[in-house]
N, C-alpha and C positions, 0 to 999 in steps of 0.2 A: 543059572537059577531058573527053575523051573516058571512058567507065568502065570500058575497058582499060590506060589510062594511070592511074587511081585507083587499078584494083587491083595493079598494079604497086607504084605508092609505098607501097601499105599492107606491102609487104615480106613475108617468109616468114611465115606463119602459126603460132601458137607447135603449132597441135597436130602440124604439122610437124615443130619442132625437139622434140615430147616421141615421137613415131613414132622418129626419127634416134635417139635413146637410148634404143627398146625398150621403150617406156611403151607400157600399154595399158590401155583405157577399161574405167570401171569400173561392170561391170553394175548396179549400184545407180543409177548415175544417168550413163550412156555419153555424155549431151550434152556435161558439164563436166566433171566428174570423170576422174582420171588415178593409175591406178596405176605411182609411180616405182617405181626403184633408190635414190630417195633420199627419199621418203617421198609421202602422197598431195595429190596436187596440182589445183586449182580452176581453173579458166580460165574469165575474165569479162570476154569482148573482148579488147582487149589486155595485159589483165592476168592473174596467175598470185598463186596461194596455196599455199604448201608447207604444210599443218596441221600435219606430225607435226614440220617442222624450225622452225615459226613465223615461215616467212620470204615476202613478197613480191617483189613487183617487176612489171615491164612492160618488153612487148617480146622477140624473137627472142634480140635478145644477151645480155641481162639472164636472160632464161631459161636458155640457152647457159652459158655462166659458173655459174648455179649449178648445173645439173645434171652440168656438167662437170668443177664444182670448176675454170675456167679464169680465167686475165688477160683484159681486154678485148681485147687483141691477139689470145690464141689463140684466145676465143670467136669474132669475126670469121672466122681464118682455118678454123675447124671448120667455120661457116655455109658459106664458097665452098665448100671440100671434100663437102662432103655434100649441099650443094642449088644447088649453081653459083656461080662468080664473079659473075654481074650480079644473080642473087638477093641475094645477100651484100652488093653494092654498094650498092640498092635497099633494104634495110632499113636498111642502115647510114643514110642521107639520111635515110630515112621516120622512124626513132627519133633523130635529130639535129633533125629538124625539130618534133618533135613534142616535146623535151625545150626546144629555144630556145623555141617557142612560149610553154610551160607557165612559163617565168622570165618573159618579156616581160608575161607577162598578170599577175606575181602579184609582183614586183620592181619596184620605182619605180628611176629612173636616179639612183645614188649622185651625191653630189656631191664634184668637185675639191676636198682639204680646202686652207685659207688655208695656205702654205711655211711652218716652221718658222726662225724666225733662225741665219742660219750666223755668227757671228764672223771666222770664218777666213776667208771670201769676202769683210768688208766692203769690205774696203783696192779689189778687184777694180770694184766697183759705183764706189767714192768715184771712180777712179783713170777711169773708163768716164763719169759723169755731168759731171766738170770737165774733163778735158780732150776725150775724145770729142764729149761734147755741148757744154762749155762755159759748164756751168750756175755760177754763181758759188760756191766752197764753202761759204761763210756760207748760201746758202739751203740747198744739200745736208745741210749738217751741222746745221741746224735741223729738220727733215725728221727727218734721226735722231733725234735727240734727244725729239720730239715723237712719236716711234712713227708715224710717217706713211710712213718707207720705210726696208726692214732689204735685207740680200743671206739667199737661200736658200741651199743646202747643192749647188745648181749653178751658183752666180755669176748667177745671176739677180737683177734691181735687182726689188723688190719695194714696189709703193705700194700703201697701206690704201685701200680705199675705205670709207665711210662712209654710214650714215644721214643725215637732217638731226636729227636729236637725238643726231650723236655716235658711234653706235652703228658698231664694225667689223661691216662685213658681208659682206666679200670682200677680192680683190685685183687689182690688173694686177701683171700681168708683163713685162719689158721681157728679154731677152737680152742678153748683156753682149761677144758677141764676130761675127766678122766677120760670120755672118749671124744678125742677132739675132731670137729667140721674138720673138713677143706673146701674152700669152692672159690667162683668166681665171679666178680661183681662188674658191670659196667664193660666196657670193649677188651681185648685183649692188647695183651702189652709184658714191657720185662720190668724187673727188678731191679737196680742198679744203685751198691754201694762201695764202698772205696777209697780208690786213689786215680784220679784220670790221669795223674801226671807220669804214672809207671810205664805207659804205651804196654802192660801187660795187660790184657782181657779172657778173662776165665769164665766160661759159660760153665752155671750148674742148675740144680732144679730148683728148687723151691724156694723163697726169701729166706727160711730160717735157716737151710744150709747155705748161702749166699754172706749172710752174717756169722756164719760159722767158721767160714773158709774163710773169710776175713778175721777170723779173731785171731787165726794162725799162719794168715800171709797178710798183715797189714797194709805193703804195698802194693797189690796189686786190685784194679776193678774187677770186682765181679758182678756176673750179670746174673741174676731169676728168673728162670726160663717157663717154669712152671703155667703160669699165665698167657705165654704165647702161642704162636701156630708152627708149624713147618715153614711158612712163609713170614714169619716175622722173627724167626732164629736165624733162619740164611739170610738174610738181608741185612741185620743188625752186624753177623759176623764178617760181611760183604765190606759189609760201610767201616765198619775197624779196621781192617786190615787196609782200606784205603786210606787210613786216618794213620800207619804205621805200626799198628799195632800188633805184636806178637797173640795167635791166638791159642786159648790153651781149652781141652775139654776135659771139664771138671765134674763129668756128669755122674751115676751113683755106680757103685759098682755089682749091675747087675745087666740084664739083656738088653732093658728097657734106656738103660745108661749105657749102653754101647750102639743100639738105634740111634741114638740121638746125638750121639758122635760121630755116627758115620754121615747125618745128615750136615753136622760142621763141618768135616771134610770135607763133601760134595760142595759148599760154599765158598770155598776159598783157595787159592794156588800155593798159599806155604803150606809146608809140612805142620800139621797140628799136632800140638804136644798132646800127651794123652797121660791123666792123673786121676789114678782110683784113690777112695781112702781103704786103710787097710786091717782098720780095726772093727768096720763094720759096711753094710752098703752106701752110708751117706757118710757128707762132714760132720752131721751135728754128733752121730757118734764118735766120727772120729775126736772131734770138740770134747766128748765128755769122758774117753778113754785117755787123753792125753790128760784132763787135768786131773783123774784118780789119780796116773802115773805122778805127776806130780806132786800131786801130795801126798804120796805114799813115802816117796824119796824123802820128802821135809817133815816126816815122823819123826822125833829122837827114838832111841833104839830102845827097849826096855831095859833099864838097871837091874843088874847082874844079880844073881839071889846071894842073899847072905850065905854064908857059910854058917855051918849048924854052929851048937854051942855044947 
């Protein structure tokens, strides 16, 4: 960056905006010191000290507003008026930049907290997971019951994710209407519904294919990976197989589902079974291709046409 364009961004100078309201330096000490209208005033780079009114602050605008007694609007629009519109534009970026900076460096990024339970939205999720996806209600409505998936306060289906000791540590999100969210709430973590007693453990992606592949293998756990990291998929598969457990990857049948299998192998010393669905890239397809099939099988046939007369 050129040092014309530097001093540019550095924006109006405050002893500029203390000149503009008639301030004059004060023979005792004319570098910093400023004799107000509103009492005596310090300037220490881009900062300012009003001693007699006990007040700070930084920057042109900042400056502006108190000497003005103005809103941030009118201070702004004083700066163009008195030192030019691109001056005024220029400090405006330069102290906007210099205030995000000042958060970014001393602010950690909040986290999404875990959706509060809506009541009033369940019926919306129950009514979106059975017939939408298909899921069987018995496992949906155990699911509830178990605190594993509530609705939020915007019809969002809501699964717990979990420690491996139990622990809630976040959520997925599914969206419940024609173009539905995904996201992530609260720390990361898996899915897990089932059977713990099978020693079988099936890693897939998402909670709704998790209860999907559950609806067609009853006995075995499966876990929802979707929510986790790289480092909390190999460790959970780490921690199973040291628990006995056969591990299988049940991941989608596509590239991103075969990533994510090879990083199961990388975790573990058995041979990992490897299970695509076949009727589409995920289970919850597979889920809704099987029970057309199904009921296509338990149609009666159409009765035979009469014979003319």
């Amino acid at each position: 960056m050129e040092k014309s364009d530097i001093d540019k961004a550095r924006g109006i100078e405050l002893e500029a905006v203390l000149e503009g309201f008639g301030a004059i330096r004060d023979p005792a000490d004319p570098k910093r010191n400023w004799k107000t209208h509103a009492g005596r005033v310090t300037v220490t780079d881009e900062k300012f000290y009003n001693h007699d009114a006990d007040r700070g602050g930084g920057g042109a605008i900042d400056l502006a507003m108190h000497l003005g007694g103005f809103g941030f609007r009118d201070a702004v629009a004083w700066l163009g008026g008195t030192h030019g519109r691109e001056a005024a534009v220029q400090t405006y970026q330069a102290e906007a930049r210099h205030q995000a900076t000042r958060i970014l460096d001393t602010t950690p990024k909040p986290k999404l907290e875990i959706p509060e339970p809506d009541p009033k939205k369940l019926a919306r999720v129950l009514n979106y997971l059975t017939n939408t996806r298909g899921i069987p209600e018995q496992i949906v409505n155990t699911a509830i019951d178990k605190g594993r998936l509530w609705a939020d306060k915007f019809g969002n289906a809501v699964f717990a994710l979990r420690t491996l000791d139990g622990k809630m540590s976040g959520a997925e999100l599914r969206g419940t209407y024609s173009k539905p969210f995904h996201g992530i709430r609260g720390d990361r973590g898996l899915y897990f519904t089932g059977k713990a007693a099978s020693k079988l453990a099936v890693f897939v992606e998402s909670s709704i294919e998790a209860m999907s592949y559950q609806a067609m293998n009853p006995e075995a756990l499966v876990i929802g990976t979707a929510g986790s990291t790289r480092d909390i998929l190999q460790g959970a598969a780490k921690h199973l197989e040291g628990q006995g457990y056969k591990i299988v990857d049940g991941f989608n049948a596509d590239k991103a589902g075969d990533r994510l299998g090879d990083r199961l192998k990388e975790a573990v010393s058995q041979e990992v079974e490897r299970q695509r669905p076949t009727a589409g890239k995920d289970w919850n397809i597979e889920l809704k291709a099987k029970q057309r099939a199904a009921a296509k099988e338990n149609t009666p046939g159409k009765l035979e046409a009469e014979p003319e007369r």
